[in-house]
Structure formats: C-alpha cells, structure tokens
C-alpha positions in Angstrom: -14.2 -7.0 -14.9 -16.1 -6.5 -11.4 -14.3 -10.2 -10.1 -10.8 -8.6 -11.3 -11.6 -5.0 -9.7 -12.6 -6.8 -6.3 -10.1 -8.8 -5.8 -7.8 -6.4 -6.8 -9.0 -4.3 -4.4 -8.9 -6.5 -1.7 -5.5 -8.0 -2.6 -4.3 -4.6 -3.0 -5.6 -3.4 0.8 -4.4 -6.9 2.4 -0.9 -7.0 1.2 -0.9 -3.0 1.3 -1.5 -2.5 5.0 0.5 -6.0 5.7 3.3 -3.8 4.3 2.6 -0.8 6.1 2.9 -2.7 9.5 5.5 -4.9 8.9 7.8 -2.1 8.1 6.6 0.3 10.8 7.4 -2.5 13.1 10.6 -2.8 11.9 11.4 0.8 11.9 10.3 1.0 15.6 12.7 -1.7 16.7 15.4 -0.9 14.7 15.2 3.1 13.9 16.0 2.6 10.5 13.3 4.7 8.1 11.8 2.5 6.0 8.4 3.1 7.0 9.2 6.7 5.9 10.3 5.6 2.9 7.5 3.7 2.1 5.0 6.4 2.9 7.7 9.3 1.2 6.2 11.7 -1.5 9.0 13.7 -1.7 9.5 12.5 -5.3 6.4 13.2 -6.9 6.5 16.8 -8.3 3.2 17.8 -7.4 2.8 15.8 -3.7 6.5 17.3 -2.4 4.8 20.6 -2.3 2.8 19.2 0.5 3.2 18.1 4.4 0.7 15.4 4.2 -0.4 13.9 8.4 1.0 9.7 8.3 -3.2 8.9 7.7 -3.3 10.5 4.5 0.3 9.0 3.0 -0.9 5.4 4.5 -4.1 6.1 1.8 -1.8 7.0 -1.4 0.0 3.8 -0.4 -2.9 1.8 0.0 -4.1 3.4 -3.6 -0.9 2.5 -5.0 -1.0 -1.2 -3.7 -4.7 -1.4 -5.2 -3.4 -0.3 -8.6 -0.5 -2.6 -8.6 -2.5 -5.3 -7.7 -5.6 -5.0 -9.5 -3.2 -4.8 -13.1 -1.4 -8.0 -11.6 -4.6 -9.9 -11.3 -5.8 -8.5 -14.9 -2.4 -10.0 -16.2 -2.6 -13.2 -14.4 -6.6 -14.1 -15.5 -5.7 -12.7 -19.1 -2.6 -14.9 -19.8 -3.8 -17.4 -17.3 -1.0 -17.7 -15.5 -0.1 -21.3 -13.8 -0.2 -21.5 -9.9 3.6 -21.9 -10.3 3.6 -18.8 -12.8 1.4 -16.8 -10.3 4.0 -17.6 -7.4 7.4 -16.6 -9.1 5.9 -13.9 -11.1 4.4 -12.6 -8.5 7.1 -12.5 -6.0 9.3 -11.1 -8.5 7.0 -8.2 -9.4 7.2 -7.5 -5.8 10.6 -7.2 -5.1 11.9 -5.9 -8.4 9.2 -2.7 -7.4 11.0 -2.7 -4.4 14.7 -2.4 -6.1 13.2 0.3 -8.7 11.5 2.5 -5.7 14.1 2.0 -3.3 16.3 4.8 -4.8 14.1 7.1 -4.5 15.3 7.5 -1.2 18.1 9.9 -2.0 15.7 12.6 -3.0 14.6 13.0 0.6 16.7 13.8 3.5 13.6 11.9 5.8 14.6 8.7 4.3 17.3 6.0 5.1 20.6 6.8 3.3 20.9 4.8 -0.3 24.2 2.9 1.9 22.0 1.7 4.4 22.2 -2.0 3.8 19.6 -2.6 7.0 17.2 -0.2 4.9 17.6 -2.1 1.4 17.9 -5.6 3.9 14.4 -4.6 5.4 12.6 -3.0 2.4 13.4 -6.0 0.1 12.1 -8.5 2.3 8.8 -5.9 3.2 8.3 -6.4 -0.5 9.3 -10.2 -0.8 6.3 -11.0 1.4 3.9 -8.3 0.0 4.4 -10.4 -3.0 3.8 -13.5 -1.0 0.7 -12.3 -0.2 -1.0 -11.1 -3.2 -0.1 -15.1 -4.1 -2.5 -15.9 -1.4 -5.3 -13.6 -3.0 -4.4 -14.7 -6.8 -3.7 -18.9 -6.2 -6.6 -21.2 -6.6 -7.4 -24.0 -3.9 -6.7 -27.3 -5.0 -3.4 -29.1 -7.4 -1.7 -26.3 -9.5 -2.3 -26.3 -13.2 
C-alpha cells in the first residue's frame, strides 16, 4: 500500500502542477479562463461560500490530482493493467474528467463561457497531457507486457 500511496502522490503533484502551468500559460497568452476554471470552487456547496487567495485553490487542485491518481495506480497494479492498457486507459481517464468537469463552468460567471470552443480546445488538451503524464509515472522501463 506505501508503493501505491507514493507514487500516487508523486504522480498526482507532477501531472497536477504540469496542469496548473500549462493552462496558466495558456490563459496568459490567450485571455481565455481556463486556469480559472481549473482552480474554480464555485460548485462545491461548501467551498463557494469562500474567496479562497490562487495558493490555496492551486492546493485543492493539487489534492484532487493526488486522489485521482493515487486510485488510478491502485487500479492499474490491481488489474495489472498492460503498458498498452496503462497508456489508452490512462489518457482516456484524463480527458473524459476533463469533458465531465468542463461544464461546470456555467455555474460561475469567472469562468470561460460553455460556447467557448478555445476554452473546451485548451482544457481538453491540458487534460490529454495530464494523462500523458501520469503514463510516465505508471509505465514500466523496458518491452510492454
């Protein structure tokens, strides 16, 4: 259970702040909010009550990233997943979490309108390579299985 927990953890911070800079970047260049969007609380009954600073919503991401991952890499040792499985499965975990929470941006008005196709363009691909790089954590060196 420690192995799992660790690199889950690890995994989890990696892809989490990877995600949390490639989609501030892109919100700088291109002003559209989905850096907001991915740090939005607005949602959550209890967290909309508060105006949390950028430092403290970059930590419930991070904690949500750890959580996603460390379940994804308790999955993939318990049905011992194939490096094949790992990669597909993996990726499309990712995105399809990014196509469930990506709605959640009409119930803020801080957030990118649901129409924005830049937004959904940006957030997909931010979650595309997320995936991609919890691969990197979960894949074994050497020939796939």
């Amino acid at each position: 259970m420690g192995e799992k927990l660790a690199k889950g953890i690890i995994a989890g911070c990696m892809s989490g702040i990877f995600l949390g800079l490639f989609l501030k970047i892109i919100e700088v260049i291109t002003e559209v909010k989905v850096y907001v969007l991915l740090l939005n609380v607005d949602y959550i009954p209890l967290l909309k009550e508060f105006s949390f600073p950028e430092p403290v919503e970059f930590l419930l991401h991070l904690i949500i990233s750890i959580i996603v991952s460390a379940a994804l890499f308790s999955i993939i040792k318990k049905y011992q997943w194939t490096q094949k499985q790992i990669i597909f499965r993996t990726i499309f975990i990712s995105f399809l979490i990014g196509v469930l929470l990506y709605p959640t941006t009409v119930l803020s008005d801080r957030t990118p309108e649901l129409t924005s196709v830049s937004a959904l363009s940006f957030w997909l691909l931010g979650h595309l390579l997320y995936g991609w790089i919890l691969t990197l954590f979960f894949i074994k060196k050497g020939p796939s299985r």
